[in-house]
PyMOL Python script that loads the backbone (N, CA, C, O; Angstrom):
from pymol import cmd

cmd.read_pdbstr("""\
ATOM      1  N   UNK A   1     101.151 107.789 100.139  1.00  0.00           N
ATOM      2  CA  UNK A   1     101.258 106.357 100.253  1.00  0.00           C
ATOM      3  C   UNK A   1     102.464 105.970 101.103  1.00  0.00           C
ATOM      4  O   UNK A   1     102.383 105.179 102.043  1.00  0.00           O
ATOM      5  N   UNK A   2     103.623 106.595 100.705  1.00  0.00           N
ATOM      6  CA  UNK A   2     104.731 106.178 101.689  1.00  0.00           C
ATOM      7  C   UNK A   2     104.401 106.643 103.338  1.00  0.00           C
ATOM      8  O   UNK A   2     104.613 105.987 104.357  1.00  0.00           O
ATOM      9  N   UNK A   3     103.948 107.685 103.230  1.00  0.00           N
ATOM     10  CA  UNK A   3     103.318 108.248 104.681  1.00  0.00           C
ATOM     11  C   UNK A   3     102.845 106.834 105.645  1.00  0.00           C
ATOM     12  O   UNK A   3     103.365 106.210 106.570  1.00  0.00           O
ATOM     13  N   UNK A   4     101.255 106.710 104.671  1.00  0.00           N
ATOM     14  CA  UNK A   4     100.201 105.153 105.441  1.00  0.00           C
ATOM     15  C   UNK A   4     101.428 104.295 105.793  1.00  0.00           C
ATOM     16  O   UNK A   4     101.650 104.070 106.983  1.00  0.00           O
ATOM     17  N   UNK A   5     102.517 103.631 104.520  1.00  0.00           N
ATOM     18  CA  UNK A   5     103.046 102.396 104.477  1.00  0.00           C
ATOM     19  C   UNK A   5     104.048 102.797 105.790  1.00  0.00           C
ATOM     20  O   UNK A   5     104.206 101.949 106.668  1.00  0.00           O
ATOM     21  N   UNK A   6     104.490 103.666 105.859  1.00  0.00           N
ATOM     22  CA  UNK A   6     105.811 103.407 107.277  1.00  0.00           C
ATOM     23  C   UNK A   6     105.125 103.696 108.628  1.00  0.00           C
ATOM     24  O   UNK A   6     105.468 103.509 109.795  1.00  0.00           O
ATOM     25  N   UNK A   7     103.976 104.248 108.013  1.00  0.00           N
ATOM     26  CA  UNK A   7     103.083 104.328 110.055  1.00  0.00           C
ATOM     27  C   UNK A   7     102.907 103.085 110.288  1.00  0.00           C
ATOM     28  O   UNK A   7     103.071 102.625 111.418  1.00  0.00           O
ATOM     29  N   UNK A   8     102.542 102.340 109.244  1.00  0.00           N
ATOM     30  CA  UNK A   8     101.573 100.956 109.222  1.00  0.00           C
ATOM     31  C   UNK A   8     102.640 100.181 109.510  1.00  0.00           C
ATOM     32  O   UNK A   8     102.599  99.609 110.599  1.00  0.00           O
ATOM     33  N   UNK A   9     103.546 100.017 108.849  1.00  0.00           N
ATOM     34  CA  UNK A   9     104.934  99.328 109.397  1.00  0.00           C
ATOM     35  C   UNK A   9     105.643  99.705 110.829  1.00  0.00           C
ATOM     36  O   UNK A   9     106.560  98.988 111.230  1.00  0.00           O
ATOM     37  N   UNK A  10     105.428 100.265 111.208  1.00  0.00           N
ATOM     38  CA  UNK A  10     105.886 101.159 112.273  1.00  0.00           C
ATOM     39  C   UNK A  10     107.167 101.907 112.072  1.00  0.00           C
ATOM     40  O   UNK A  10     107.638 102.095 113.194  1.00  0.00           O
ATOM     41  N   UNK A  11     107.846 102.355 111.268  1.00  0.00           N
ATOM     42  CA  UNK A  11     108.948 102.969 110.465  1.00  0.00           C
ATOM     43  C   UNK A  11     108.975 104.547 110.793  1.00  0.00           C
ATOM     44  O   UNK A  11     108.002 105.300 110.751  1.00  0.00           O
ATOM     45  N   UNK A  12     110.088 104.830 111.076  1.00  0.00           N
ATOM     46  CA  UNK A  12     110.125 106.642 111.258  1.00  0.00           C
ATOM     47  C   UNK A  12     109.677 107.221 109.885  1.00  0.00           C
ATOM     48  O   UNK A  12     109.820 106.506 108.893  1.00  0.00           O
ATOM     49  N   UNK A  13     109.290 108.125 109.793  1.00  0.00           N
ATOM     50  CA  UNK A  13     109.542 108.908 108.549  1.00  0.00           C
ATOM     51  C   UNK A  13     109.509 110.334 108.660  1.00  0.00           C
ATOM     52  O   UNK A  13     108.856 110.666 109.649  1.00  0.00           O
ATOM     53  N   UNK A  14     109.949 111.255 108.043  1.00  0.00           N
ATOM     54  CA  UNK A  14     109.643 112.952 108.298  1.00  0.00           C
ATOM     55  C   UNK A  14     109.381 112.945 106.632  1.00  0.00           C
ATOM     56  O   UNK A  14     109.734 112.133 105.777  1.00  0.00           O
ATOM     57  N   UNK A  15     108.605 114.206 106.538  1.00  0.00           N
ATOM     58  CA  UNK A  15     108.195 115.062 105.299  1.00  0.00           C
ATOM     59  C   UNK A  15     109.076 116.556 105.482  1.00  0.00           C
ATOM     60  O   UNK A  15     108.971 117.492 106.275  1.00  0.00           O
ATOM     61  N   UNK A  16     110.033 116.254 104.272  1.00  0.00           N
ATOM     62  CA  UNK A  16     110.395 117.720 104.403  1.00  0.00           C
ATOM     63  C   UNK A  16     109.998 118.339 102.672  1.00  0.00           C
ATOM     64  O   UNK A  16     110.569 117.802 101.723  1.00  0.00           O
ATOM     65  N   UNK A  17     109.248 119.190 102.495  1.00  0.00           N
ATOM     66  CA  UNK A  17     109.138 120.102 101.020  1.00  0.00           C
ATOM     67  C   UNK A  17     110.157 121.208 101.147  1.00  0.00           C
ATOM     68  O   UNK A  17     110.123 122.130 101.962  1.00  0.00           O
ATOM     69  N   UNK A  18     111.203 120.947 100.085  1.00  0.00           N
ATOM     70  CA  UNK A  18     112.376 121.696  99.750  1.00  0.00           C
ATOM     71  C   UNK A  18     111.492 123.092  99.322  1.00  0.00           C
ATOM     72  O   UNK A  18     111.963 124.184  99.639  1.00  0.00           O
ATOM     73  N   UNK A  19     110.312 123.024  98.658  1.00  0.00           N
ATOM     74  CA  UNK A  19     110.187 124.135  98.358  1.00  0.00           C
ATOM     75  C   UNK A  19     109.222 125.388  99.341  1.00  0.00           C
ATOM     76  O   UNK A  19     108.672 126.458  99.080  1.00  0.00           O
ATOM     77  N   UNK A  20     109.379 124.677 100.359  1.00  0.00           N
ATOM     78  CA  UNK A  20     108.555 125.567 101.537  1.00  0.00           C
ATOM     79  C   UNK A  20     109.700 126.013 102.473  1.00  0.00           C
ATOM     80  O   UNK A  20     109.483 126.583 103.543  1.00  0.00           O
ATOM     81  N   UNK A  21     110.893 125.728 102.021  1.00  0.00           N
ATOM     82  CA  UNK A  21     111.953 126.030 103.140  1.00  0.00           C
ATOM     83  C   UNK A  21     113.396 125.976 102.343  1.00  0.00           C
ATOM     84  O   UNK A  21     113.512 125.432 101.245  1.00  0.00           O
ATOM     85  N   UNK A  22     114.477 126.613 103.044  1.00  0.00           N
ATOM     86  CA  UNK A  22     115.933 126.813 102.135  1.00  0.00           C
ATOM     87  C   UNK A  22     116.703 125.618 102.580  1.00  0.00           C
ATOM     88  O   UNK A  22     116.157 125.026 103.511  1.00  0.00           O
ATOM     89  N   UNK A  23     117.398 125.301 102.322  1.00  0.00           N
ATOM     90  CA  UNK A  23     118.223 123.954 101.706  1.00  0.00           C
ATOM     91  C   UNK A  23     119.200 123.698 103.371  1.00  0.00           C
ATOM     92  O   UNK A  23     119.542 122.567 103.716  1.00  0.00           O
ATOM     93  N   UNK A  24     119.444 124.665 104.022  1.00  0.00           N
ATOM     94  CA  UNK A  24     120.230 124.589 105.424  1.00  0.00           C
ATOM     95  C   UNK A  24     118.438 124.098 106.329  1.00  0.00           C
ATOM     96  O   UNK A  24     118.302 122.900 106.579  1.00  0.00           O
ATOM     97  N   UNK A  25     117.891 124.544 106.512  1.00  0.00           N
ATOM     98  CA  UNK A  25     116.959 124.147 107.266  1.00  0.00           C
ATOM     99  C   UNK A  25     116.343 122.728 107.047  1.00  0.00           C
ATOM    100  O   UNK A  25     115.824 122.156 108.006  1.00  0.00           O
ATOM    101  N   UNK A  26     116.403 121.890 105.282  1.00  0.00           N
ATOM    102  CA  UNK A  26     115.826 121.323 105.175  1.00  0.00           C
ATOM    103  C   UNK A  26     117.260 120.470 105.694  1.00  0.00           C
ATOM    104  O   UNK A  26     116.769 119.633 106.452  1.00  0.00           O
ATOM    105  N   UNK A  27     118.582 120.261 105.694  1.00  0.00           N
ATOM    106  CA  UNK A  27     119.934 119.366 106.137  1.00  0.00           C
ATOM    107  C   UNK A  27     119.139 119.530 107.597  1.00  0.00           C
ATOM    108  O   UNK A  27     118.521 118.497 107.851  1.00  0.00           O
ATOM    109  N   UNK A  28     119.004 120.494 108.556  1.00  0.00           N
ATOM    110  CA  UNK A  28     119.070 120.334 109.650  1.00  0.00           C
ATOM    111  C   UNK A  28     118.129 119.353 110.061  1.00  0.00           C
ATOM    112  O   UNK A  28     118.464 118.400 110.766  1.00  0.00           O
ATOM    113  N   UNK A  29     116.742 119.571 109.580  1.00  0.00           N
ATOM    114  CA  UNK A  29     115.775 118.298 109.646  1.00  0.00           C
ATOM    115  C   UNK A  29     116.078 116.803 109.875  1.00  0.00           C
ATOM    116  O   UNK A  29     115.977 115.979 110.783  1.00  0.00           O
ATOM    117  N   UNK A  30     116.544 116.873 108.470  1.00  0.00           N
ATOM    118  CA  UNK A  30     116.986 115.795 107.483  1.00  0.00           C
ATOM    119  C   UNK A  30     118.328 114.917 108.966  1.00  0.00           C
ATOM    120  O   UNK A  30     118.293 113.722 109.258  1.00  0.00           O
ATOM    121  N   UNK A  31     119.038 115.666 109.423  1.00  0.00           N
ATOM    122  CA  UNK A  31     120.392 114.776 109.644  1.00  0.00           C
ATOM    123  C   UNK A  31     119.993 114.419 111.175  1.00  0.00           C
ATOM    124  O   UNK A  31     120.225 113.391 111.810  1.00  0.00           O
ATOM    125  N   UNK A  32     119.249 115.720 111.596  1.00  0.00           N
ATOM    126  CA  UNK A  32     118.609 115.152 112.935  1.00  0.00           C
ATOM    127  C   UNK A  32     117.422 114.043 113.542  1.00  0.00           C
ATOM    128  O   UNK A  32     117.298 113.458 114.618  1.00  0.00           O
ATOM    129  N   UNK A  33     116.522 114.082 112.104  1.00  0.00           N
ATOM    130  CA  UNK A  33     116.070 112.452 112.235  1.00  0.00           C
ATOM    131  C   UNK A  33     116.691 111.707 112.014  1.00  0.00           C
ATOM    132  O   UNK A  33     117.085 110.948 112.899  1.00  0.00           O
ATOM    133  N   UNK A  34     117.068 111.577 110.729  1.00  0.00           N
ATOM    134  CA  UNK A  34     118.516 110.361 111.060  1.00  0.00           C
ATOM    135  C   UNK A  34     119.316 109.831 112.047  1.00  0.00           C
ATOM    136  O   UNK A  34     119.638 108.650 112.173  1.00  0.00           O
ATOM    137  N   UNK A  35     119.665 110.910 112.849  1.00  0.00           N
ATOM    138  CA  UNK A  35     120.404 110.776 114.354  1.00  0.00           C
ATOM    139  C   UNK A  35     120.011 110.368 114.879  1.00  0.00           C
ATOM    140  O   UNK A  35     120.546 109.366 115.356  1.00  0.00           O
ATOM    141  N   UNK A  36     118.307 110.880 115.411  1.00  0.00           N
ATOM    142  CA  UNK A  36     117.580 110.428 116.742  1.00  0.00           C
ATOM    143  C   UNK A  36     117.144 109.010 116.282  1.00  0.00           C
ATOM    144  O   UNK A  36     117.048 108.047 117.043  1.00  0.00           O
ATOM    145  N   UNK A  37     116.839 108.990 114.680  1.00  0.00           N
ATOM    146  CA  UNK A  37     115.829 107.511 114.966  1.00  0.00           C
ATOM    147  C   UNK A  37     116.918 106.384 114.381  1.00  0.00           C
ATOM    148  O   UNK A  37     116.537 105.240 114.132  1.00  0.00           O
ATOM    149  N   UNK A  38     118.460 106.848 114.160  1.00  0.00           N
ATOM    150  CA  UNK A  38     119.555 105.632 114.039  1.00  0.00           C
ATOM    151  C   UNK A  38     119.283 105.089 112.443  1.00  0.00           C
ATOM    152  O   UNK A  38     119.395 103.940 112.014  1.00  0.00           O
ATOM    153  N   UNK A  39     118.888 106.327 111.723  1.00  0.00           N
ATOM    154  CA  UNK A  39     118.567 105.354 110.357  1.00  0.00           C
ATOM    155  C   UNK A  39     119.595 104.384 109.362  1.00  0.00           C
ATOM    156  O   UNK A  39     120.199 105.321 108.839  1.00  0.00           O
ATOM    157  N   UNK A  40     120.011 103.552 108.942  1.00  0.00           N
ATOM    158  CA  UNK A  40     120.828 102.832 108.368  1.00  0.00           C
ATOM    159  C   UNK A  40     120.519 102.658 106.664  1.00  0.00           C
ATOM    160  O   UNK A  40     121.382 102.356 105.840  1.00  0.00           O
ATOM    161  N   UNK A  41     118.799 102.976 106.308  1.00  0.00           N
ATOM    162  CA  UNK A  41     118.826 103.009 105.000  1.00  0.00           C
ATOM    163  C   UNK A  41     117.600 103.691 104.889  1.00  0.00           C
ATOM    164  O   UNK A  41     116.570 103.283 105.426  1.00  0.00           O
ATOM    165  N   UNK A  42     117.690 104.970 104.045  1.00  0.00           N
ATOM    166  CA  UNK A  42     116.822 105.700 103.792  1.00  0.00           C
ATOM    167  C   UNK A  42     115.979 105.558 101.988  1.00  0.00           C
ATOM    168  O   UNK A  42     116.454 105.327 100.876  1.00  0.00           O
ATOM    169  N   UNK A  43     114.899 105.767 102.368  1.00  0.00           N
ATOM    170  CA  UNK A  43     114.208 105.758 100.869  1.00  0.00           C
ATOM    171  C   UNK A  43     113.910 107.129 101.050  1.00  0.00           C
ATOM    172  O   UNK A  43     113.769 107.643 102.160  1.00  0.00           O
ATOM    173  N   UNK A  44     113.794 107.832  99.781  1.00  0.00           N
ATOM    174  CA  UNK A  44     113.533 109.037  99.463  1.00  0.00           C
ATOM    175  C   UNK A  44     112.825 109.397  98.679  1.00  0.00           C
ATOM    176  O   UNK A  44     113.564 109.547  97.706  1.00  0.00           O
ATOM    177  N   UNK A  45     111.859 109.660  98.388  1.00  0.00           N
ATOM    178  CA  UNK A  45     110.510 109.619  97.541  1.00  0.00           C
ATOM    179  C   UNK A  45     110.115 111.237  97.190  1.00  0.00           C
ATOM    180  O   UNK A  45     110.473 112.120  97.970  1.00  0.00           O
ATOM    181  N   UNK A  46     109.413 111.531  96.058  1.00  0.00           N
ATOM    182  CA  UNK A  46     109.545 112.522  95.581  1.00  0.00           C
ATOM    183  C   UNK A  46     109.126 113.283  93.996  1.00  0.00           C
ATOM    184  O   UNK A  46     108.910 112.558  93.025  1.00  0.00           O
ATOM    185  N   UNK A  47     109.069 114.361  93.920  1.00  0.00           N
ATOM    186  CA  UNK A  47     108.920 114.352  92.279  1.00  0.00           C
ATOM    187  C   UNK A  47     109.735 113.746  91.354  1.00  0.00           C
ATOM    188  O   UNK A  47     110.935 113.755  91.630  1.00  0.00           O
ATOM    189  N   UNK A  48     109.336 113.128  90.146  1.00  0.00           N
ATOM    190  CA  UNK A  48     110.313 113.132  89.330  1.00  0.00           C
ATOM    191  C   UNK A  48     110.802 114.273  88.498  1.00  0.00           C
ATOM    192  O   UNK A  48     110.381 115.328  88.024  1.00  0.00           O
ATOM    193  N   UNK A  49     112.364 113.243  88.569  1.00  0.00           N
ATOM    194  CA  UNK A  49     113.079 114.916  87.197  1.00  0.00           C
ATOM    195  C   UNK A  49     112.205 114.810  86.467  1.00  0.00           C
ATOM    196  O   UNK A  49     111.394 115.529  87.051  1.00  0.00           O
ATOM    197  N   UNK A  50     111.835 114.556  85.835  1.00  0.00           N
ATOM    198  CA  UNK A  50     110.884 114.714  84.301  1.00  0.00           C
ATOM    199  C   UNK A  50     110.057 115.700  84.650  1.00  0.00           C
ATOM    200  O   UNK A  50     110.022 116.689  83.918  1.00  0.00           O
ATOM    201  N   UNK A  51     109.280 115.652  85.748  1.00  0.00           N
ATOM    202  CA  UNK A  51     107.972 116.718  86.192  1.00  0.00           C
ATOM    203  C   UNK A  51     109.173 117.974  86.452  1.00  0.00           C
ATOM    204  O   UNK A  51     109.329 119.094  85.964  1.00  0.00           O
ATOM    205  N   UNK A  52     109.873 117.211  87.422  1.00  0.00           N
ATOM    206  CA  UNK A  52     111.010 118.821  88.204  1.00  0.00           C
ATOM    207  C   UNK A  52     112.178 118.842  88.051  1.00  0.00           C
ATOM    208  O   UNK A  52     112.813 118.775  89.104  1.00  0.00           O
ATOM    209  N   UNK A  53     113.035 118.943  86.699  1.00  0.00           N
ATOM    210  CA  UNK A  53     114.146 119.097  86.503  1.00  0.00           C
ATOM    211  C   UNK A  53     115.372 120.000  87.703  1.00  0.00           C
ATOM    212  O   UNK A  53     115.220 121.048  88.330  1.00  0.00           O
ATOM    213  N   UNK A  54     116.336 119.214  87.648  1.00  0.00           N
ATOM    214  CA  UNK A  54     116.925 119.424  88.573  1.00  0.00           C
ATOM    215  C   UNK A  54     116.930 119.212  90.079  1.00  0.00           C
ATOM    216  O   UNK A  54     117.624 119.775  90.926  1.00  0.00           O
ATOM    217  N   UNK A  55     115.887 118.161  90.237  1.00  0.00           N
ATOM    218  CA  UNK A  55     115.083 117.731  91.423  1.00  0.00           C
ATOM    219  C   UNK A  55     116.530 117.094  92.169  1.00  0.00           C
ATOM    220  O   UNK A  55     117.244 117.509  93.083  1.00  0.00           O
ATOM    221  N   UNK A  56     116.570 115.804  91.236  1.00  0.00           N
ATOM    222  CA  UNK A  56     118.029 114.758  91.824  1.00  0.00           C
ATOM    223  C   UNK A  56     118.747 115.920  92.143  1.00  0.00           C
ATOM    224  O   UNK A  56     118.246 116.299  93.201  1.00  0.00           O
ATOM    225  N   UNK A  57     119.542 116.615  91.858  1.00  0.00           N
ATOM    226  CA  UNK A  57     120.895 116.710  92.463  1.00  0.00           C
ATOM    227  C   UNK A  57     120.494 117.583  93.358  1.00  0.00           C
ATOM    228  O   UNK A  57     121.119 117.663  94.416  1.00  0.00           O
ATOM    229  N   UNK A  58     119.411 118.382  93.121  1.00  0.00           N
ATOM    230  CA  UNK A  58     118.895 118.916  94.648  1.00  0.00           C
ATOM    231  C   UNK A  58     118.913 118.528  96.357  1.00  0.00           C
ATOM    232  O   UNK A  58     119.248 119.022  97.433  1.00  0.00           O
ATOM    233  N   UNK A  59     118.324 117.330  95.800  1.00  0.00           N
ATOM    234  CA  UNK A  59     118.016 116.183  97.225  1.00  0.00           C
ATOM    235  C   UNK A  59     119.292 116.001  97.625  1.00  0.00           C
ATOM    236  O   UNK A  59     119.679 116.395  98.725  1.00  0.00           O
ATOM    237  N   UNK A  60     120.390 115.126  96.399  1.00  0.00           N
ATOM    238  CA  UNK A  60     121.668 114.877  96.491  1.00  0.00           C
ATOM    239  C   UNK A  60     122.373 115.477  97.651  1.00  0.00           C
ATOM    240  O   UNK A  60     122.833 115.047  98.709  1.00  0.00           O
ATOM    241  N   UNK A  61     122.262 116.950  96.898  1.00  0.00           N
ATOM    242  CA  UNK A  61     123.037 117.476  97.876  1.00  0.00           C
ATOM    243  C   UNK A  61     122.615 117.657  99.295  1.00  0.00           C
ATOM    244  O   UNK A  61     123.477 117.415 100.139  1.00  0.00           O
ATOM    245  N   UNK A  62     121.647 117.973  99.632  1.00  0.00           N
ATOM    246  CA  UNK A  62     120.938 118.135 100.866  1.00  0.00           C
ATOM    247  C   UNK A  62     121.207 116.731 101.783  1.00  0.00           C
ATOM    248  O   UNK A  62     121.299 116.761 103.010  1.00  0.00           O
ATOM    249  N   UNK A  63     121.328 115.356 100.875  1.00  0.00           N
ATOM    250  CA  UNK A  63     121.256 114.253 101.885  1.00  0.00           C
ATOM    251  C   UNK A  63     122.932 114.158 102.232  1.00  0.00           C
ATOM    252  O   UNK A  63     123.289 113.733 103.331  1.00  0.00           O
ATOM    253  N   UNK A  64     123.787 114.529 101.345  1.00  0.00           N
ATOM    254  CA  UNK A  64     125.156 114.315 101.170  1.00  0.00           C
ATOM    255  C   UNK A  64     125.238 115.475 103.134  1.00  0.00           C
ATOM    256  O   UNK A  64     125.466 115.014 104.252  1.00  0.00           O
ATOM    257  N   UNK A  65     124.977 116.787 102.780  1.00  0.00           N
ATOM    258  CA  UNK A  65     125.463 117.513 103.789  1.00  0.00           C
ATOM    259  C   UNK A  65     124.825 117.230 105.014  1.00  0.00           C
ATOM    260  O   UNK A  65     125.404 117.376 106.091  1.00  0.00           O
ATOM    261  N   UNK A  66     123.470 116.768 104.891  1.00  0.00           N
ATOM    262  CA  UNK A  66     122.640 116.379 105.700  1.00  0.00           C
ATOM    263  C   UNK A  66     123.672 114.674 106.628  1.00  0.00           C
ATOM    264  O   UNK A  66     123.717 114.652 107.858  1.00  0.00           O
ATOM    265  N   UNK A  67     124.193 113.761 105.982  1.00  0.00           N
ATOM    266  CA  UNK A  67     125.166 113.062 106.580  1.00  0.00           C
ATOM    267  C   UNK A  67     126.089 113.085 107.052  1.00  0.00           C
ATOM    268  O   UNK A  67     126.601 112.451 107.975  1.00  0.00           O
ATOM    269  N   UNK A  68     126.541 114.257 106.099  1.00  0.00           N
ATOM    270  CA  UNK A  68     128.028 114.800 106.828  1.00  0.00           C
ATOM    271  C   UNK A  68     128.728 115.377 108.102  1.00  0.00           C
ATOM    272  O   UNK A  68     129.848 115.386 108.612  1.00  0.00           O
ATOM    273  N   UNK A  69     127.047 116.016 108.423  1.00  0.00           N
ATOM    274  CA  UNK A  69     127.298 116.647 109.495  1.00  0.00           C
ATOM    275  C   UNK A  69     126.493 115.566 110.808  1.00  0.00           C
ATOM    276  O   UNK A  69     126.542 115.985 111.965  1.00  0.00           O
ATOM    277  N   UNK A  70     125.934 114.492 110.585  1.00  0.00           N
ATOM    278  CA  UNK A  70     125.136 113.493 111.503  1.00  0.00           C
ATOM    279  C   UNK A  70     126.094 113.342 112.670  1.00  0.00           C
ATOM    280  O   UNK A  70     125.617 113.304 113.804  1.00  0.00           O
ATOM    281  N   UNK A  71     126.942 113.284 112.553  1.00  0.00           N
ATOM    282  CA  UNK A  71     127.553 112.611 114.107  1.00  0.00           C
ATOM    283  C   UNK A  71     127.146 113.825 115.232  1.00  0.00           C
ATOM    284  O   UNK A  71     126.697 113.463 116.319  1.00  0.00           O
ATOM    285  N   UNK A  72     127.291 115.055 114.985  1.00  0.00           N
ATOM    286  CA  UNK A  72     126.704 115.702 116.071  1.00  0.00           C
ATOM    287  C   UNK A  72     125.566 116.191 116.255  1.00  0.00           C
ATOM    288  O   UNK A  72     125.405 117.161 116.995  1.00  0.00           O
ATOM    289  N   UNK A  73     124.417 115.502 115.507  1.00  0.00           N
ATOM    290  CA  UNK A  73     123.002 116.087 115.669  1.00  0.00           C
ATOM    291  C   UNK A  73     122.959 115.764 116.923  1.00  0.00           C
ATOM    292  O   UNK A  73     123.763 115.175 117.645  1.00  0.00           O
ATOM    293  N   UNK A  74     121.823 116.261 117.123  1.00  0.00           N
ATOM    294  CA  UNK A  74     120.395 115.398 118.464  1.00  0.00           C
ATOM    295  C   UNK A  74     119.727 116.537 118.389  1.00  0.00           C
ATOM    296  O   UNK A  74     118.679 116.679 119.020  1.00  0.00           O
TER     297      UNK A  74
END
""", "prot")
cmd.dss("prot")
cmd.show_as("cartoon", "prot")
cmd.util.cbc("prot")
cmd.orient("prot")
């Protein structure tokens, strides 16, 4: 659903599954769309803890390092 709603809006979006890939590959993704498409507020959509414990601080961290390092993507 978030997929349809930001094409339909015309909105960037990427799909990254943490669990098809390790946590440096999924930051590199992650900070380089941000870069290229100038994002200012991200929604993040996803399992819930309840289904996937330990989910939150997963992402957490990934978006935290994933920003940190933004000024020199492209």
């Amino acid at each position: 659903m978030t997929r349809k709603l930001a094409t339909q809006h015309e909105k960037p979006w990427v799909h990254v599954d943490i669990d098809e890939m390790n946590e440096a590959i999924a930051v590199d993704i992650i900070g380089g769309w941000i870069f290229r498409h100038g994002i200012q507020e991200l929604n993040a959509v996803g399992s819930r803890a309840s289904k996937e414990p330990g989910i939150h601080d997963i992402v957490v961290a990934i978006l935290e390092k994933a920003l940190e390092g933004n000024h020199h993507r492209g």
